[in-house]
TIRO-2110 file (N, C-alpha, C; in Angstrom, 1 decimal):
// TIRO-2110
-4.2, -2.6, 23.9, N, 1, A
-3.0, -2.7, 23.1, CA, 1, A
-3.0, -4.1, 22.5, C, 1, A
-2.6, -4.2, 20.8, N, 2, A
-2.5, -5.5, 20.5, CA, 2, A
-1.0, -5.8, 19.9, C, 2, A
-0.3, -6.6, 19.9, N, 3, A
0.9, -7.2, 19.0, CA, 3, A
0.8, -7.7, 17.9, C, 3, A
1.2, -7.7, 16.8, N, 4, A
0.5, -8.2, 15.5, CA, 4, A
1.7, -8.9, 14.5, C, 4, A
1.8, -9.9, 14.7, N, 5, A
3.0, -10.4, 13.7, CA, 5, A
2.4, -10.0, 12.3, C, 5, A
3.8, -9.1, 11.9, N, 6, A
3.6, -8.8, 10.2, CA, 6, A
4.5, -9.5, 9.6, C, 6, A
3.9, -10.5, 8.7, N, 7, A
3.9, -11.6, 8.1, CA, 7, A
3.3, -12.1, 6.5, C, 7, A
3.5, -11.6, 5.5, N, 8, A
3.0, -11.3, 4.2, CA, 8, A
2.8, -12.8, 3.6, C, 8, A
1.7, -12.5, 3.0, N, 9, A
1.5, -13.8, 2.3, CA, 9, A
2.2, -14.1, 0.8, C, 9, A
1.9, -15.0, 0.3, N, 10, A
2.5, -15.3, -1.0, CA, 10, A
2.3, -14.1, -1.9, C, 10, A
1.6, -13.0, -2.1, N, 11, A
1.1, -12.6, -3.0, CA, 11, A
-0.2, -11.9, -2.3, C, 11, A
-0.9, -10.4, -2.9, N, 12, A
-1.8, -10.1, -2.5, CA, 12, A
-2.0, -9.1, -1.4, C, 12, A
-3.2, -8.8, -1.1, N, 13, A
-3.4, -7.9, 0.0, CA, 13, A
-4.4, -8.6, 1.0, C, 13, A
-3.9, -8.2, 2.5, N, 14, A
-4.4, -8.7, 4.0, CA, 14, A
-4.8, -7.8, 4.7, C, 14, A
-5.6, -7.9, 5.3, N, 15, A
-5.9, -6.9, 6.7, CA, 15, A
-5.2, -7.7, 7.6, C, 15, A
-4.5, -7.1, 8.5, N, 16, A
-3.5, -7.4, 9.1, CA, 16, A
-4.0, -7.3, 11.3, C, 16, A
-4.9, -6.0, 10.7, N, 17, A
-5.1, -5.7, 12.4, CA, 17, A
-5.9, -4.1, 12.0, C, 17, A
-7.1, -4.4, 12.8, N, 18, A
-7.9, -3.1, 12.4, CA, 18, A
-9.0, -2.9, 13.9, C, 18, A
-8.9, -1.4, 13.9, N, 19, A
-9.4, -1.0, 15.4, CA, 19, A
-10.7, -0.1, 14.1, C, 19, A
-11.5, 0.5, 15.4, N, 20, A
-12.7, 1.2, 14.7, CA, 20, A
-12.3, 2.9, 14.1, C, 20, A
-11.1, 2.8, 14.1, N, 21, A
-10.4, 4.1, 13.8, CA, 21, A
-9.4, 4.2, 12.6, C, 21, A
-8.7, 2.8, 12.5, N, 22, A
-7.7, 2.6, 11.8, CA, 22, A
-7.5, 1.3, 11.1, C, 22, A
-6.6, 0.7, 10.3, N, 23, A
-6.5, -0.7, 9.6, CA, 23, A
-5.1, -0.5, 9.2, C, 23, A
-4.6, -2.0, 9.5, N, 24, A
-3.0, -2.0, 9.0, CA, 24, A
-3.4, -3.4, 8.2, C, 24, A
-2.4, -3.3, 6.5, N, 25, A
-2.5, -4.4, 5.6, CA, 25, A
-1.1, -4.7, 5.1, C, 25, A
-0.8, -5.6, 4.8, N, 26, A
0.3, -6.0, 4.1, CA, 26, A
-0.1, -6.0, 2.3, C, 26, A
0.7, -5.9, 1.9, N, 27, A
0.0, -6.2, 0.2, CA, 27, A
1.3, -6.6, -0.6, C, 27, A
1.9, -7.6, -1.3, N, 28, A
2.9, -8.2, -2.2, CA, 28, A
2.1, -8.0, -3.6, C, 28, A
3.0, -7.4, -4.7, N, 29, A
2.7, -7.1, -5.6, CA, 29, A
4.1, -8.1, -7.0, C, 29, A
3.9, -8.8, -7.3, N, 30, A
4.6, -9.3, -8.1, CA, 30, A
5.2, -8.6, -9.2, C, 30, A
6.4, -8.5, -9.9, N, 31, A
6.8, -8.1, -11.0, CA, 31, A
5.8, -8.0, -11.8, C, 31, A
5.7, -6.5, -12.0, N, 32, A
4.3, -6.6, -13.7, CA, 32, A
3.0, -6.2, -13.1, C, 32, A
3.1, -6.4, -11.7, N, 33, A
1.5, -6.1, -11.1, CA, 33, A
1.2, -5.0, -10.8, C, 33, A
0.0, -4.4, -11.2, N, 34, A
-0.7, -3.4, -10.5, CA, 34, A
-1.6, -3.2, -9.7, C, 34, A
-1.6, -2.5, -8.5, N, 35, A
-2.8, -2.3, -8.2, CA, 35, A
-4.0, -0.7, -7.9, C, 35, A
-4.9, -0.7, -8.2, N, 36, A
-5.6, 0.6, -8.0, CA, 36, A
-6.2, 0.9, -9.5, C, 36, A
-5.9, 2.3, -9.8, N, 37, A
-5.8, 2.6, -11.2, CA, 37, A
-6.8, 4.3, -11.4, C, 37, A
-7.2, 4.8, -12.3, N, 38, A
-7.7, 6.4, -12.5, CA, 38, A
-8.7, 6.9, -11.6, C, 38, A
-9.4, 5.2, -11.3, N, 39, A
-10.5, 5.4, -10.5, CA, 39, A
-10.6, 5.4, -9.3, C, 39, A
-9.2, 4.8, -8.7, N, 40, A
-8.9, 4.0, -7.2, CA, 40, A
-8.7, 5.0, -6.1, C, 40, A
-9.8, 5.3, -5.1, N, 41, A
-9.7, 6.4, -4.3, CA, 41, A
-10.4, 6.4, -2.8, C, 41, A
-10.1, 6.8, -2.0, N, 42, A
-10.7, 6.3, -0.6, CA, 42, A
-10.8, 7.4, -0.1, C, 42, A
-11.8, 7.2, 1.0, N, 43, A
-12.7, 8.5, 2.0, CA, 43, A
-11.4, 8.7, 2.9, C, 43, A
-10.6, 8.0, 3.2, N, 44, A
-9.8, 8.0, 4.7, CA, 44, A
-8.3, 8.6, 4.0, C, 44, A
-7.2, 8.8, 4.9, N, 45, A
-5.7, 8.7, 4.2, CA, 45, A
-5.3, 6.8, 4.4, C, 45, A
-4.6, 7.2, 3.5, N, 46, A
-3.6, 5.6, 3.3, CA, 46, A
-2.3, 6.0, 3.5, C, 46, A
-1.5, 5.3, 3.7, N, 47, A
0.0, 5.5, 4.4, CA, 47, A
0.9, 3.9, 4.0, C, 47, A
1.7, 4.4, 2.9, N, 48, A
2.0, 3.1, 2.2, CA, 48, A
3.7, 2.8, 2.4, C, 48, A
4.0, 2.2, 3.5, N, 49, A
6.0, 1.9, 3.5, CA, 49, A
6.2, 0.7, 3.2, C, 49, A
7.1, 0.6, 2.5, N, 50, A
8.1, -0.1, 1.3, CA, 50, A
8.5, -0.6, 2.2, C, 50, A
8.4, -2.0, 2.6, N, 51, A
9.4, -3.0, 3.5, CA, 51, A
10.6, -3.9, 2.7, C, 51, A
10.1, -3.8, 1.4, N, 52, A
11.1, -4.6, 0.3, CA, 52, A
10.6, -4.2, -0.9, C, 52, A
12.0, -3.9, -2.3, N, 53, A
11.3, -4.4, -3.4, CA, 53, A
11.3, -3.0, -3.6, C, 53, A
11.1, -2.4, -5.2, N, 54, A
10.8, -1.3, -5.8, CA, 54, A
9.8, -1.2, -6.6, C, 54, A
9.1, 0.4, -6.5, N, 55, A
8.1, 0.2, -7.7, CA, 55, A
7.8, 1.6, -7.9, C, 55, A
6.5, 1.9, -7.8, N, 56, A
5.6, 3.3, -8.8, CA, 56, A
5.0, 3.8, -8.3, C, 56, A
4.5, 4.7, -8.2, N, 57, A
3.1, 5.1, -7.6, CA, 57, A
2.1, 6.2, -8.4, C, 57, A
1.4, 6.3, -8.7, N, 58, A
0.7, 7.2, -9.6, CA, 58, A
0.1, 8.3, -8.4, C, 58, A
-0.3, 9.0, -8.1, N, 59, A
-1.0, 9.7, -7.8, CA, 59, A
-1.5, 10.9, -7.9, C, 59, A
-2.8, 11.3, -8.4, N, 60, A
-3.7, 12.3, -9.2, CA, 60, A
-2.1, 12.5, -10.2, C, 60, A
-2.1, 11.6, -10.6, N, 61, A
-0.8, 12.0, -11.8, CA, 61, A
0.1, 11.7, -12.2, C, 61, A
0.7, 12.5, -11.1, N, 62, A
2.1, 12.3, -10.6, CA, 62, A
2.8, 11.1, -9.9, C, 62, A
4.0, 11.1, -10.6, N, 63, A
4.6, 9.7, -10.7, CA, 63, A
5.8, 9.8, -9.6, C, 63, A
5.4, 9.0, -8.6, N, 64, A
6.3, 8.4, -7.2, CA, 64, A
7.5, 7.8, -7.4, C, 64, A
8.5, 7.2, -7.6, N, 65, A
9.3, 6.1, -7.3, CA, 65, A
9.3, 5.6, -5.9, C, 65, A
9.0, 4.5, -5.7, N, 66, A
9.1, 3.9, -4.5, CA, 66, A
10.4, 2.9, -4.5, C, 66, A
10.9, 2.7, -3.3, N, 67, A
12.2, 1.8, -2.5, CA, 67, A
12.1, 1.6, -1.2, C, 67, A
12.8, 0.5, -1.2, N, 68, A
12.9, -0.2, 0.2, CA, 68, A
13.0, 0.7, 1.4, C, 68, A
12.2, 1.2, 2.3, N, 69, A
11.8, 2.4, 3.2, CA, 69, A
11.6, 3.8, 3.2, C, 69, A
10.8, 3.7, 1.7, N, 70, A
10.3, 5.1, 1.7, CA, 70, A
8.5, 4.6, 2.3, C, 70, A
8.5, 5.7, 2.8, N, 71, A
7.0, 6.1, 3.4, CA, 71, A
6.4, 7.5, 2.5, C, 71, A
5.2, 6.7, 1.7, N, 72, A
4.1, 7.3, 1.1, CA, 72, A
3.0, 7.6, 1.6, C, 72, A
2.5, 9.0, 1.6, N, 73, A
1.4, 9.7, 2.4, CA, 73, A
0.1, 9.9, 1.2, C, 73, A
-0.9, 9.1, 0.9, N, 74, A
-1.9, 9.5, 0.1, CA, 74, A
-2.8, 10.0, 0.5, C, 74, A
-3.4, 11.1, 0.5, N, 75, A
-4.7, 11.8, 1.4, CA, 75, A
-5.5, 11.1, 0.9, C, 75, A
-6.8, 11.6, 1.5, N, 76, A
-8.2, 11.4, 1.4, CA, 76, A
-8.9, 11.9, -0.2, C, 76, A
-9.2, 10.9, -0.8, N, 77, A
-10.0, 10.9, -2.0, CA, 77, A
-8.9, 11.8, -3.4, C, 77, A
-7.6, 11.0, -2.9, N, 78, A
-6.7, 11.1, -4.0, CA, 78, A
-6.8, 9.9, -4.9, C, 78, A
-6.7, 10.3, -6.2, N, 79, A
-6.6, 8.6, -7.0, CA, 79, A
-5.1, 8.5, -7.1, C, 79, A
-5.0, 7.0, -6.9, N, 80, A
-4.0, 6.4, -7.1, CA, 80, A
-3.8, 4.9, -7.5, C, 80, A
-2.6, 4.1, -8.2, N, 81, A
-2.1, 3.5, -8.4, CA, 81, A
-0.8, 3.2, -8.2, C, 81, A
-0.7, 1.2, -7.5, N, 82, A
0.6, 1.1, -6.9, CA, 82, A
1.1, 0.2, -8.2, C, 82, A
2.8, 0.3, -8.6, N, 83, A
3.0, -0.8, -9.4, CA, 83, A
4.2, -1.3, -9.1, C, 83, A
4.6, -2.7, -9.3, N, 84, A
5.8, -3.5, -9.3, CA, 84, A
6.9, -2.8, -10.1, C, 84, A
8.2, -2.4, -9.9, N, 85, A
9.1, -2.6, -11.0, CA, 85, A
10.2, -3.4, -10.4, C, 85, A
10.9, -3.7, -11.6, N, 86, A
12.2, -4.7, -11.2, CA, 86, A
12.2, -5.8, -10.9, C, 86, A
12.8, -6.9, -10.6, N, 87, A
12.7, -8.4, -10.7, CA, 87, A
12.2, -8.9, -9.2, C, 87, A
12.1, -8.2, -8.4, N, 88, A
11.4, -8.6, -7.0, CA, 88, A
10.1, -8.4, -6.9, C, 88, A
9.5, -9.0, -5.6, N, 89, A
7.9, -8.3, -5.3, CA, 89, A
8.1, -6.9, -4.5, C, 89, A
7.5, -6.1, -4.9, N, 90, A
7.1, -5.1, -3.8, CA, 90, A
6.3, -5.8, -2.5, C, 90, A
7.2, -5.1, -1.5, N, 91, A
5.9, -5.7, -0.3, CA, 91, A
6.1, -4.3, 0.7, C, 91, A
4.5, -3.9, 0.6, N, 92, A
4.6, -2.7, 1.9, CA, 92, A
3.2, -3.0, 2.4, C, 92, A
3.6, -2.5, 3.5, N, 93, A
3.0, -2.2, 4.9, CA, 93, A
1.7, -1.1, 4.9, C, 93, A
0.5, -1.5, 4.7, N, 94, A
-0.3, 0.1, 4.3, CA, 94, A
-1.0, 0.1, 5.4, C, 94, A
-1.3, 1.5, 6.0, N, 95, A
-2.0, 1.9, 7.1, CA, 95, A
-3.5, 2.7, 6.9, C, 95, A
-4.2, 2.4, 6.8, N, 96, A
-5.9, 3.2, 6.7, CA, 96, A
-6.6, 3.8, 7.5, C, 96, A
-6.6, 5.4, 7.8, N, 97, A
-7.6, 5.6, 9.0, CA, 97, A
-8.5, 6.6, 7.8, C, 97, A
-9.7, 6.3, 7.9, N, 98, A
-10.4, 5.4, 8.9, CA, 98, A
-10.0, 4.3, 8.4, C, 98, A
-10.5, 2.8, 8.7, N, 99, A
-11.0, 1.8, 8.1, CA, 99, A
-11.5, 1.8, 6.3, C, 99, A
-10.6, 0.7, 5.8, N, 100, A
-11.4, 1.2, 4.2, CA, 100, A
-11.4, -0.1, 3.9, C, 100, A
-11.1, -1.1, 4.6, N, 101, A
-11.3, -2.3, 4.1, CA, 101, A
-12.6, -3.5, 5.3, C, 101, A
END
């Protein structure tokens, strides 16, 4: 068992705590920022919840709205892109199994 203070940094993306099965990250996205894009796609699922902040989500397409406690389910070798909207940072919580970082 481990305890893991989740604790976001200024800006950006962290690995937060990762076993040989799974990975937990924080990621703050500033007003205007994106991240990912047509190409952005991973072997594992990703699991992305909104701790603060509003924004976007692309995936193979289709357009997400994200808010303060929705939980987003991306499968395995979906493309996607995350974006900022509105005058705050997005900041969520993303979970990776397997490991992708």
């Amino acid at each position: 068992m481990e305890r893991v203070p989740v604790t976001s940094p200024e800006g950006g993306f962290r690995i937060i705590a990762k076993t040989a099965r799974s990975e937990a990250a924080t990621m703050i996205l500033h007003p205007g920022e994106t991240t990912g894009g047509p190409d952005n796609r991973h072997a594992g699922d990703q699991w992305l919840y909104v701790v603060a902040g509003r924004g976007e989500a692309v995936v193979e397409g289709r357009e997400v709205s994200l808010g303060e406690g929705d939980l987003l389910m991306i499968e395995a070798g979906e493309r996607h892109e995350v974006r900022c909207l509105g005058d705050a940072p997005l900041e969520t919580l993303n979970i990776y199994a397997p490991p992708t970082y």
